[in-house]
C-alpha positions, 0 to 999 in steps of 0.5 A, spaced: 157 893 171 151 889 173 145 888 169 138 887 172 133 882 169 126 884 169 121 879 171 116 878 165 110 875 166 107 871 159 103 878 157 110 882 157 108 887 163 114 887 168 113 883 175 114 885 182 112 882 189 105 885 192 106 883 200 099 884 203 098 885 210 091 882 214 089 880 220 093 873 219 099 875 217 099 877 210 099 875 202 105 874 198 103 875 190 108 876 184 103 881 179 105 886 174 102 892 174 095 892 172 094 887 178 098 892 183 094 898 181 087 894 182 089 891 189 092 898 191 084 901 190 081 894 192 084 897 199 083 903 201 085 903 208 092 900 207 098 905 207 102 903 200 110 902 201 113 902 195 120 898 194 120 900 202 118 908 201 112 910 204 107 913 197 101 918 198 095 915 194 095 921 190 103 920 188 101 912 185 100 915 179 107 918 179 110 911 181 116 909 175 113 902 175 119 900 172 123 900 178 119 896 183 121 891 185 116 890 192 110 893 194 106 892 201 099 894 203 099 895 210 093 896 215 094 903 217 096 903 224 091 908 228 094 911 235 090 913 241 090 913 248 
């Protein structure tokens, strides 16, 4: 059975990859959660995938932050004619 090490920053919290998408390209960040929380709500407008699945805003506080490994904020893409 494989064991997976949890990355831990020097206060003790697990960290992940925040990914976050701009007009440039996008802003790779290795954070825990506390960081991951305040970029979520720092943009509003930015669809959040989580270890590559799609979350609700209202389903963040659902998320076993335990398991992440990889979180993007992307720019929410609008369709239209």
């Amino acid at each position: 059975m494989k064991t997976r090490k949890k990355r831990m920053n020097k206060n003790g919290g697990k960290k992940m990859k925040l990914y976050i998408a701009n007009e440039r390209g996008h802003t790779e960040l290795e954070v825990n959660v506390s960081t991951v929380i305040e970029q979520i709500t720092d943009h509003p407008t930015h669809w959040v995938f989580v270890d590559g699945d799609m979350v609700m805003r209202e389903n963040i506080p659902d998320v076993d932050w335990e398991t992440v490994n990889e979180v993007r904020l992307q720019e929410a893409v609008v369709g239209g004619y």
